[in-house]
C-alpha positions as CSV (number, residue, x, y, z in Angstrom):
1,X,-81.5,-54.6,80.0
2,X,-79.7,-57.6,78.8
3,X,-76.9,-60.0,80.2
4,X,-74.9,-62.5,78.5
5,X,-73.2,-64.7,81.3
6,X,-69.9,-64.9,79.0
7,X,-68.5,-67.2,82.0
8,X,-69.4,-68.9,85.0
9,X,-66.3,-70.5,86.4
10,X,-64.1,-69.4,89.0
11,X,-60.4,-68.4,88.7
12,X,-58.6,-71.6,86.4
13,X,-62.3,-72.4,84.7
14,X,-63.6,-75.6,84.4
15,X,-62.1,-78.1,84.4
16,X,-58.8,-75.8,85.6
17,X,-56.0,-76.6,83.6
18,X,-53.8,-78.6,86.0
19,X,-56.7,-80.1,87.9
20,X,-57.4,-83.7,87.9
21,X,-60.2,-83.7,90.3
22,X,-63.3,-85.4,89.4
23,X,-65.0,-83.0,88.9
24,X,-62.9,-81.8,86.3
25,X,-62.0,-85.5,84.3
26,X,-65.6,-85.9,83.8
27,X,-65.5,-82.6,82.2
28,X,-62.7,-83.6,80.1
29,X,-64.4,-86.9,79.3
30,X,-67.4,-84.6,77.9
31,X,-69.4,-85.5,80.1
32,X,-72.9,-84.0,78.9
33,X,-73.3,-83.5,83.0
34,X,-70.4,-81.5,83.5
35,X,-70.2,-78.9,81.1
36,X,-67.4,-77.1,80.7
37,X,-67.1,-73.2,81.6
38,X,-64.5,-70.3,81.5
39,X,-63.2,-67.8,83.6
40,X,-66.2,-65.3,86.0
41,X,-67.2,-62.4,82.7
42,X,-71.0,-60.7,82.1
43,X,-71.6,-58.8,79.1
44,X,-74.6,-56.2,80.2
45,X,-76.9,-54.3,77.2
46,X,-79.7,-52.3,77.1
47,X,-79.7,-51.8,73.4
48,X,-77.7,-55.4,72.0
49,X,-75.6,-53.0,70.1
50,X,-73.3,-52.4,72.7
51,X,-71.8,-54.3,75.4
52,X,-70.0,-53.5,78.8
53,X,-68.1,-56.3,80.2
54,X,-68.6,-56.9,83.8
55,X,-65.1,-58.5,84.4
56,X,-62.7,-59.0,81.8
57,X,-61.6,-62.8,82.1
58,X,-58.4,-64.3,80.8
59,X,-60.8,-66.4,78.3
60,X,-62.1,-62.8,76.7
61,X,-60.8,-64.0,73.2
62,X,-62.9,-67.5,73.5
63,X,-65.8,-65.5,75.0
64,X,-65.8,-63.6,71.9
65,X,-65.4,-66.3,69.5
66,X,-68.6,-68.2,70.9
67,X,-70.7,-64.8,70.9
68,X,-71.4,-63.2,68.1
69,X,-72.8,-60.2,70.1
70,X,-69.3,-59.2,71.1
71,X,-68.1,-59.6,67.1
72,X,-67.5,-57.1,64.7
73,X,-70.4,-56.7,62.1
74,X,-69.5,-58.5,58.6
75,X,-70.3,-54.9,57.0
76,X,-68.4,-53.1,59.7
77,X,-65.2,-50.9,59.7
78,X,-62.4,-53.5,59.5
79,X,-61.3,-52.5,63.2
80,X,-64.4,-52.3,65.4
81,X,-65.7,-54.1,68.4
82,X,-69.3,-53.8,69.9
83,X,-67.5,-53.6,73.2
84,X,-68.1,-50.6,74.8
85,X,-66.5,-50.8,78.0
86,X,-65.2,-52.6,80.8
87,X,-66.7,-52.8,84.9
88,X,-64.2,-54.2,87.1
89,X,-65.5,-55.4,90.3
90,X,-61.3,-56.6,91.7
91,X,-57.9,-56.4,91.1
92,X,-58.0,-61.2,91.0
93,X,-56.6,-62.1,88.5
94,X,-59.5,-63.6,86.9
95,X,-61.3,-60.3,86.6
96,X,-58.6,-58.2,85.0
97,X,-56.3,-60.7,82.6
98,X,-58.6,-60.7,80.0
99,X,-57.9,-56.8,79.5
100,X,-54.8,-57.7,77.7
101,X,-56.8,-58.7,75.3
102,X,-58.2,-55.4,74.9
103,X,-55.6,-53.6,73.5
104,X,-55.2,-53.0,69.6
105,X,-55.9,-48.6,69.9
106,X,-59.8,-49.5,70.2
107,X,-61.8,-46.8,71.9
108,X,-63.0,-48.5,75.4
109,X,-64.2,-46.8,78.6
110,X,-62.6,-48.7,81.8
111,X,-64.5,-48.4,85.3
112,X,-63.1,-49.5,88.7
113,X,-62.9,-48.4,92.0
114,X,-59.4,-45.9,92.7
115,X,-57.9,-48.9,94.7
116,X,-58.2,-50.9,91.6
117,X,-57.1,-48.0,88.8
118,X,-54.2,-47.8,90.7
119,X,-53.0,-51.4,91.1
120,X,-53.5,-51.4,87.2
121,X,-51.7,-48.3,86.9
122,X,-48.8,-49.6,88.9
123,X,-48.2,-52.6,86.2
124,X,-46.6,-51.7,83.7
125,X,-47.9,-54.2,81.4
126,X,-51.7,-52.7,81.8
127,X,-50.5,-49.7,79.5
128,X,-50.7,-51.3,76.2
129,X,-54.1,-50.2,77.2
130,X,-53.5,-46.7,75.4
131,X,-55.0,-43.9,77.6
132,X,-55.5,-41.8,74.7
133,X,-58.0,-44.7,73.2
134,X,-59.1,-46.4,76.7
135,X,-60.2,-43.6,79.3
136,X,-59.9,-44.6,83.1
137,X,-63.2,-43.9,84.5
138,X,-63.4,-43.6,89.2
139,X,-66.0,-45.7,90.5
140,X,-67.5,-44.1,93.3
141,X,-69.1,-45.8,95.9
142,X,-72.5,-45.7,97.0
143,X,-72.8,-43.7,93.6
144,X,-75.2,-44.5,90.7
145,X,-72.9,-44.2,87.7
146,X,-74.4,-43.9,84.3
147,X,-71.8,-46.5,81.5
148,X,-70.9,-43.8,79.1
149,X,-69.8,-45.3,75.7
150,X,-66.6,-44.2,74.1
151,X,-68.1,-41.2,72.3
152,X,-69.3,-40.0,75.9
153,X,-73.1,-40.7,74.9
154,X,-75.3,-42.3,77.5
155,X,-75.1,-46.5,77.2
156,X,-78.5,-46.6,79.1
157,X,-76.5,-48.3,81.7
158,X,-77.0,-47.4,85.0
159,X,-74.9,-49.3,88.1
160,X,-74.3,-48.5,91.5
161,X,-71.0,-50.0,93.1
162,X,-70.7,-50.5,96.5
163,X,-68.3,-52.7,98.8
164,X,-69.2,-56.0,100.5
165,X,-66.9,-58.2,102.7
166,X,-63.9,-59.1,100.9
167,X,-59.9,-59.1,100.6
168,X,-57.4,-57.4,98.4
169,X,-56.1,-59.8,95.4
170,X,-54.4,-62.7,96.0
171,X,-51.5,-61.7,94.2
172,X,-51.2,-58.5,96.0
173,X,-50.7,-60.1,99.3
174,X,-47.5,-59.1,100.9
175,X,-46.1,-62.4,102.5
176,X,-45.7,-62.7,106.2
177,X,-48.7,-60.1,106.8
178,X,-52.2,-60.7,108.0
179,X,-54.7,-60.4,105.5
180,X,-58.1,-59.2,106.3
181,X,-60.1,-61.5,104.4
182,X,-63.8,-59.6,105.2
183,X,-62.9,-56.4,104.8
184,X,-65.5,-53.7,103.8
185,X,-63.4,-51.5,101.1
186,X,-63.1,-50.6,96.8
187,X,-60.8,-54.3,96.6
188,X,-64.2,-56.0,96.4
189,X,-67.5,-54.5,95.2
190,X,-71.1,-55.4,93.8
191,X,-72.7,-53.6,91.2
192,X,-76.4,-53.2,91.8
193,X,-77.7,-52.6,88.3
194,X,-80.7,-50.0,87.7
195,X,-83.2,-49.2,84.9
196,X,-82.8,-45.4,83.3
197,X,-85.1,-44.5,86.0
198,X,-82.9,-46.2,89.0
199,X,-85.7,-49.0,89.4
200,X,-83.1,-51.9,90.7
201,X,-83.3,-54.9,87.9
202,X,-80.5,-56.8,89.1
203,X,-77.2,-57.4,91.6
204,X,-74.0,-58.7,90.5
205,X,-71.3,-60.0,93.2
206,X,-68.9,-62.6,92.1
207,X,-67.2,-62.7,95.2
208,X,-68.2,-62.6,99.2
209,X,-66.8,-63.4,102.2
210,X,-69.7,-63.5,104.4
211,X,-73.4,-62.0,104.8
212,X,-73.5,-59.6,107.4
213,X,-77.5,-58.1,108.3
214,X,-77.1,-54.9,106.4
215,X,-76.7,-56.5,103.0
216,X,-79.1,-59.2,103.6
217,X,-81.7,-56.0,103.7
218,X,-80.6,-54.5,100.7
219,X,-80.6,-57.9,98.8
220,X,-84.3,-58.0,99.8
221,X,-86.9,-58.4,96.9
222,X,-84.2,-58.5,94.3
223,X,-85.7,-59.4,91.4
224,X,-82.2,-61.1,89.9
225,X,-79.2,-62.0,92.2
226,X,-76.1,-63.0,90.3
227,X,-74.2,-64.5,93.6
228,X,-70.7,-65.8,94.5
229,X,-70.7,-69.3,94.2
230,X,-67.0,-70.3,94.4
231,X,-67.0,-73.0,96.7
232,X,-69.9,-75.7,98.2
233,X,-67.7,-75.9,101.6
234,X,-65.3,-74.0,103.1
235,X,-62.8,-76.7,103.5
236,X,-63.4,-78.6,99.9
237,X,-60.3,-78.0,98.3
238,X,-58.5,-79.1,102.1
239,X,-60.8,-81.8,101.9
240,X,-60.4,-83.2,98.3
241,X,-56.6,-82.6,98.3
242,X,-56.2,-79.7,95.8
243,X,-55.5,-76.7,97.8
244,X,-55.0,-75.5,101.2
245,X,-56.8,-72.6,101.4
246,X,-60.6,-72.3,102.6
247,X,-62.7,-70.0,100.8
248,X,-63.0,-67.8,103.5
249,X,-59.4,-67.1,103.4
250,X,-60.0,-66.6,99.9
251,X,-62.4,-64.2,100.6
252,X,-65.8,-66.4,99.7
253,X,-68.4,-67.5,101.7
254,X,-69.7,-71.3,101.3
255,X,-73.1,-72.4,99.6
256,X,-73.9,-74.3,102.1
257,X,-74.2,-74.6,105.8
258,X,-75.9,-72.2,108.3
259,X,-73.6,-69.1,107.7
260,X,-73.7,-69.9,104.1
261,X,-75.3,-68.2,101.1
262,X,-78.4,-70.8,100.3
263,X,-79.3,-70.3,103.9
264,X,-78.7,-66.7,104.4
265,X,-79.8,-65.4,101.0
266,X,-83.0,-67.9,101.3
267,X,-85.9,-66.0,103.0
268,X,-85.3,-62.2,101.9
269,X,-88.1,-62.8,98.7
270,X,-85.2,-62.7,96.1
271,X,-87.5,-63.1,92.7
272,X,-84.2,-64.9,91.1
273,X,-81.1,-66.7,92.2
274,X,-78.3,-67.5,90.1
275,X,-74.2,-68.9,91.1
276,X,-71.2,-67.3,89.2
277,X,-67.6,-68.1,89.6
278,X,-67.6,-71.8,90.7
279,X,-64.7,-73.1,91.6
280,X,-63.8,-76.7,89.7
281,X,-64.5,-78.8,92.8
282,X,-68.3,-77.7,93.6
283,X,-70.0,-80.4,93.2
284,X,-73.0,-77.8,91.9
285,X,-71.2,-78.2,88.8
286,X,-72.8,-81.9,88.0
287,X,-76.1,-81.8,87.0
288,X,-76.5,-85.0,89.0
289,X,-75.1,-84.2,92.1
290,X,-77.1,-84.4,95.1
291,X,-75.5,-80.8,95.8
292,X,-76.9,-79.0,92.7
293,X,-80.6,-80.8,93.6
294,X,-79.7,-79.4,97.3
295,X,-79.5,-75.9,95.6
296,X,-82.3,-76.1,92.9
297,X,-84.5,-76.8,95.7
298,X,-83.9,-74.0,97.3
299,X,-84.8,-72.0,94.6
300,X,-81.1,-71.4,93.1
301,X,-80.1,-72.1,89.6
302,X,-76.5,-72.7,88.5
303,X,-75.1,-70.5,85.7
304,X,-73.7,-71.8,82.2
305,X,-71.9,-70.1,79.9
306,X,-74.3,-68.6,77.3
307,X,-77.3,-68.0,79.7
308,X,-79.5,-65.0,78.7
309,X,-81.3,-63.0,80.5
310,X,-83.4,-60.6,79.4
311,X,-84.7,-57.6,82.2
């Protein structure tokens, strides 16, 4: 199997448009520290031929200009795409914008859990996805699920969703309600990714509100864990006067501290560690940050845009 981390930032990317954190001018500055990254998106393969989005990003079009695995072939039909399909893992904004991008009649195969069909279902706008040319496809839970390409063929792509503690999209909220921010339900799953076989190669979860004991055992001996890594501390954007809300009432757990993912994910014999979806304040994002040495030397390593891996 094959994955193309197509971005690595969180909602906004980095630096985030409106943000003048600094974090984010050193980014704008170029600084060769503080790369720049778009919106949470993984393109998955086991053939390089054709792709499955994991996540469909509002910087899709970018993502495709700076990969030529997700171009059309210069001796190709003069409308084709090796994009296969789509995996949605929520209803945030960052995960389904981008598939606005995918419209056009292009034959595309789009899994999500129901909760998440629906919400797309219910907006109008989602229709210039053409159900004759982009078939809806139920994610069950706690179901392995083998990516079908748009002729109905086998991809060689096996996933299994399942839920871990999360919330319901921000912009679904309905105001003046409580908002269960670690519930267990299809608003927020993982994929756990399997060889033809259903040998596990890899687990994908871009967002997570906390690590309860019963996924701590199933993370055990991963040999590739493509982990939430939104925010460093709960209260950072409180803290460096950019936001209000903490990342658990966003529905993400912390890097660090005791509760948080470096400690909790650190002695289960995870073969590799990687952070997705960073926010634009994590300090991770410097190279030269004593926060990114913290979390190197615990055995993490901090996703870029671009990064291959190879299963």
């Amino acid at each position: 199997m094959h994955i193309r981390i197509l971005g690595s930032a969180a909602g906004g990317g980095f630096p985030q448009w409106n943000c003048n954190h600094p974090n984010s001018r050193r980014a704008r500055r170029k600084d060769f520290t503080a790369s720049p990254r778009t919106q949470s998106s993984l393109a998955i393969s086991s053939d390089r031929e054709h792709w499955f989005l994991c996540n469909a990003s509002p910087d899709l079009r970018q993502q495709i200009n700076e990969n030529l695995i997700l171009q059309p072939q210069p001796d190709g039909p003069l409308r084709a795409s090796p994009i296969a399909g789509v995996v949605v893992t929520n209803a945030d904004v960052d995960h389904i914008a981008g598939l606005l991008n995918l419209r056009e009649s292009q034959a595309l195969q789009l899994y999500a859990t129901r909760r998440v069909l629906e919400v797309l279902a219910a907006n109008p706008i989602f229709q210039v996805l053409n159900p004759k040319f982009v078939q809806r496809r139920p994610l069950q839970l706690e179901q392995d699920h083998m990516l079908q390409l748009p002729d109905g063929s086998s991809s060689g792509l096996l996933i299994r969703p399942f839920a871990v503690p999360g919330k319901i999209a921000l912009w679904l909220e309905e105001k003046g309600q409580a908002v269960p921010t670690d519930a267990i339900q299809e608003d927020t799953i993982a994929l756990e990714g399997k060889s033809a076989d259903g040998k596990t190669l890899f687990f994908y979860i871009p967002g997570c509100a906390s690590m309860p004991e019963w996924l701590q055992e199933r993370l055990q001996h991963a040999p590739l864990l493509l982990f939430d890594g939104t925010l460093w501390q709960d209260n950072e954007m409180i803290v460096s006067g950019v936001g209000q809300k903490t990342g658990q009432r966003m529905g993400h757990m912390s890097l660090s501290g005791p509760q948080g993912s470096i400690a909790t994910l650190q002695n289960l014999g995870i073969e590799r560690k990687i952070f997705v979806h960073l926010n634009t304040t994590n300090p991770v994002l410097l190279e030269d940050s004593p926060e990114r040495a913290e979390a190197t030397a615990a055995g993490w390593e901090i996703a870029h845009d671009g990064m291959e891996l190879s299963l």
